[in-house]
N, C-alpha and C positions, 0 to 999 in steps of 0.2 A: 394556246401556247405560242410563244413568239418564237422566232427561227433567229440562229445568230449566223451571221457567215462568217469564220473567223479566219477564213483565207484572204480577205481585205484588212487584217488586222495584225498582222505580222511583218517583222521585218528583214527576216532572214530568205535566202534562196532555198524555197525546198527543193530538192532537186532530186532525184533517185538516181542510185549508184551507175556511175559511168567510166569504165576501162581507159579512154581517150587520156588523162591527165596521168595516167601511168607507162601508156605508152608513147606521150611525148616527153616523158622523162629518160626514158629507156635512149631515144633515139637521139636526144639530146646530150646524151651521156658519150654515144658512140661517136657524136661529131666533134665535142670537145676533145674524146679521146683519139681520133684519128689524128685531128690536126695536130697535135701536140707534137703527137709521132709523124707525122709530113713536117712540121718545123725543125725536127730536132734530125729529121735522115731517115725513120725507120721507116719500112715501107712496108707493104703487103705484097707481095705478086710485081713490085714496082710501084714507080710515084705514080704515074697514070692510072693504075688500079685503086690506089688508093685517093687518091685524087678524086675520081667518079664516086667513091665511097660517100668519103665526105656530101659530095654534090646529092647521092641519090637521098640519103639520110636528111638532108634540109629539104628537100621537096617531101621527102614522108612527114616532117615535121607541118610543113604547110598545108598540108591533104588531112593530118589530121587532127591540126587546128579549125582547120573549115568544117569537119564532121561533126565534131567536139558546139560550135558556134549554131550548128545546124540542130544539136540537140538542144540549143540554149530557148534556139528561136521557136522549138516546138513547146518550150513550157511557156513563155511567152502567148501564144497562141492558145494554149489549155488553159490559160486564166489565171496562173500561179503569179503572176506579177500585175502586183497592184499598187494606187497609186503611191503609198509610201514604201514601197517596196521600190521603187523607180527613182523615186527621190535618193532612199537611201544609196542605188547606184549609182546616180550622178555624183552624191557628193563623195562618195568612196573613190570615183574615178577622178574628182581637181585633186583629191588629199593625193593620188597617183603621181598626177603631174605635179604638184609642191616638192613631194619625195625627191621628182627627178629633176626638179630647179634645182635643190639642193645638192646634189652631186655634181652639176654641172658647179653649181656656187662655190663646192669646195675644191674643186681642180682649178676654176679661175682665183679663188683667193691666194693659193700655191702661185698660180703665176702672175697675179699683179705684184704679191709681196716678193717676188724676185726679182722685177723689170723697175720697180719702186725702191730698191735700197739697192742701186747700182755702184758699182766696186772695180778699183783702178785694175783690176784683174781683166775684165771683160773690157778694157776702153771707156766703161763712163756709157756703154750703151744696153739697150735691152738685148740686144743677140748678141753674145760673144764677137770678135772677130773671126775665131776660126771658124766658125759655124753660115752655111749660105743662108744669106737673107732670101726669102720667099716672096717672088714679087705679087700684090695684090692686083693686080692689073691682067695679070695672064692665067692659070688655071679658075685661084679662088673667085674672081669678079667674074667667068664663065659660067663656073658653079653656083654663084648667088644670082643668077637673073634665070639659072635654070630654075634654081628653088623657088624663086618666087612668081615665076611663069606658072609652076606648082601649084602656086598657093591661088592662084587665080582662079586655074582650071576646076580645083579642087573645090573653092566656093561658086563656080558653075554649076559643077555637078549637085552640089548639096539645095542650090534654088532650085534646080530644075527636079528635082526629087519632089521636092515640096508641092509643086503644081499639082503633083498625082492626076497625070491622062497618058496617053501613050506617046504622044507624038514628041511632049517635054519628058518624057521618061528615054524615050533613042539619045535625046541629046545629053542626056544623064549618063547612058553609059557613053557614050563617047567623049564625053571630058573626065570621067571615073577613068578609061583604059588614058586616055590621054596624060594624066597627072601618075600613073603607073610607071611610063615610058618615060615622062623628066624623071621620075624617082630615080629608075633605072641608070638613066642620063647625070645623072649627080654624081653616082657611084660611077660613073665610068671616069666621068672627067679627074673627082679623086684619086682612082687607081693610077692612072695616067701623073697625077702630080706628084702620089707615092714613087713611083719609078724613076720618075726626075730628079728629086732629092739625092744633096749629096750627105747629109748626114741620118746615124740611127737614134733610136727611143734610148738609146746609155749613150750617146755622147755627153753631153749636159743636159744641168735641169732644165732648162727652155727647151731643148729638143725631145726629153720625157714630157713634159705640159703637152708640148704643142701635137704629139701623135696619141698622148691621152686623150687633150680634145678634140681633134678632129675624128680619133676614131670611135671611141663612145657616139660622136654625133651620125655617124656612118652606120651604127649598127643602128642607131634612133630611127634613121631614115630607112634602113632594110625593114625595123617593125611598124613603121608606119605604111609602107608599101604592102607590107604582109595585112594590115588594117583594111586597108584600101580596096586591096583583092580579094579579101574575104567578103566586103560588103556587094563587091561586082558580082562575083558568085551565085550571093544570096537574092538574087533579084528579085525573088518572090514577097519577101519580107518589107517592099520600100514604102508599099502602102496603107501598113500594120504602123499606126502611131506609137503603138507602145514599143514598138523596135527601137532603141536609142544606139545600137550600132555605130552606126552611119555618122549621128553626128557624134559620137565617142571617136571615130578615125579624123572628123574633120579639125576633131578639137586638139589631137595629137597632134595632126599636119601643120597646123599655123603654132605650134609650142615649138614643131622643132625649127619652122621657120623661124622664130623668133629667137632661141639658142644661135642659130649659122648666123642672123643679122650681126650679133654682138659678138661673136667667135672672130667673123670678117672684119669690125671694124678694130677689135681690141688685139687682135693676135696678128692679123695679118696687114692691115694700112696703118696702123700706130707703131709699128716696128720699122715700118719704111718711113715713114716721115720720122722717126728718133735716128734712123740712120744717115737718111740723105744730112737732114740737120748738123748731126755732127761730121761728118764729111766737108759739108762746108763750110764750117769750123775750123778745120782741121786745112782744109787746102788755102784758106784763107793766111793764117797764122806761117805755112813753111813756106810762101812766096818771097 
């Protein structure tokens, strides 16, 4: 009688029941619900109190997403993924990233179709007058050679994984934590250009685009970081081929490089060159 393995033959994740996806809903629940209440003035015990709140609940979120990953990579290892099984998670993860081209797609169509049917309102240009022009040269062009220093470190890290010995495995975590710190580094230099702003998200539609996109890309870069650390983590897992982790966080990190490249040139240096331009236009003509 012939033997069938019908665990090579499926394409769903069997997986047995796991608490972890309920209790990052729970915490997730309590960070959206705090901050809502720190934006709006309520506080708990004080905004400092509630402030750590906020903080401790996104570190619980991360602790147990990493435990949650750690159960992924023990079925992984028990032989439950197989090779169509792997496939089918690869291609489940670009239709991921398509998804999120597309959001990004439909906030930038919002703001070309605004900066593209320009109106004697705003002066004939893509940023209102009353509104500060953001110059590409100062924060954002800091932030893009971080990102893409990033993107460097991060295709470092993912060769030297590949080598699978120890000595190109140290160098592995040392451009993994490396490409963690510009994440970090990205986000700082944002916050920093956040503060300098002199207008908000209701002034005008360009200034709702422009803190749409930059901040959806901000939170892209928080989950890719959160990718990143989780796969630093799991060190044990880099020389298990059937782990696609790893390169799942690398394929995120050069998407959302690729998002900030086009954010940089479409939002923030073609608004200064449509400005400068008509400026000197304009100083030309009242001489």
């Amino acid at each position: 009688m012939h033997s069938f393995h019908f665990k090579s033959r499926h394409y769903y994740n069997n997986i047995l029941l796991t608490p972890w996806p309920f209790c990052i809903a729970i915490c997730l629940f309590h960070v959206i619900y705090l901050t809502i209440l720190f934006c709006n003035k309520y506080f708990f015990h004080g905004s400092e109190f509630t402030l750590w709140s906020i903080f401790f609940f996104v570190y619980l979120i991360f602790e147990l997403i990493l435990v949650w990953c750690k159960e992924i990579v023990y079925e992984s290892f028990s032989g439950n993924y197989s090779k169509k099984l792997r496939a089918a998670l690869l291609y489940g993860f670009l239709l991921f990233l398509v998804s999120e081209a597309m959001l990004f797609g439909s906030i930038f169509w919002a703001y070309f179709d605004r900066i593209f049917h320009l109106s004697y309102v705003t002066g004939f240009l893509s940023v209102p007058t009353t509104v500060e022009i953001v110059r590409w040269y100062k924060e954002p062009l800091y932030a893009t050679i971080v990102l893409l220093a990033s993107g460097w470190t991060c295709n470092s890290a993912y060769y030297f994984f590949q080598l699978k010995n120890i000595e190109s495995l140290k160098k592995a975590y040392f451009f993994s934590v490396l490409t963690n710190i510009l994440g970090c580094a990205f986000l700082c230099v944002q916050y920093i250009e956040y503060t300098h702003l002199q207008f908000t998200i209701s002034d005008t539609v360009y200034c709702s685009v422009f803190y749409a996109l930059t901040g959806f890309h901000g939170i892209h870069v928080i989950v890719g970081n959160l990718l990143l650390y989780i796969q630093f983590r799991l060190k044990f897992t880099y020389f298990d081929n059937k782990v696609m982790g790893l390169g799942f966080a690398v394929l995120y990190w050069h998407f959302v490089d690729i998002i900030w490249i086009f954010l940089f040139i479409s939002v923030y240096f073609f608004n200064n060159i449509d400005y400068l331009a008509v400026s000197e236009v304009t100083t030309f003509f009242t001489k």
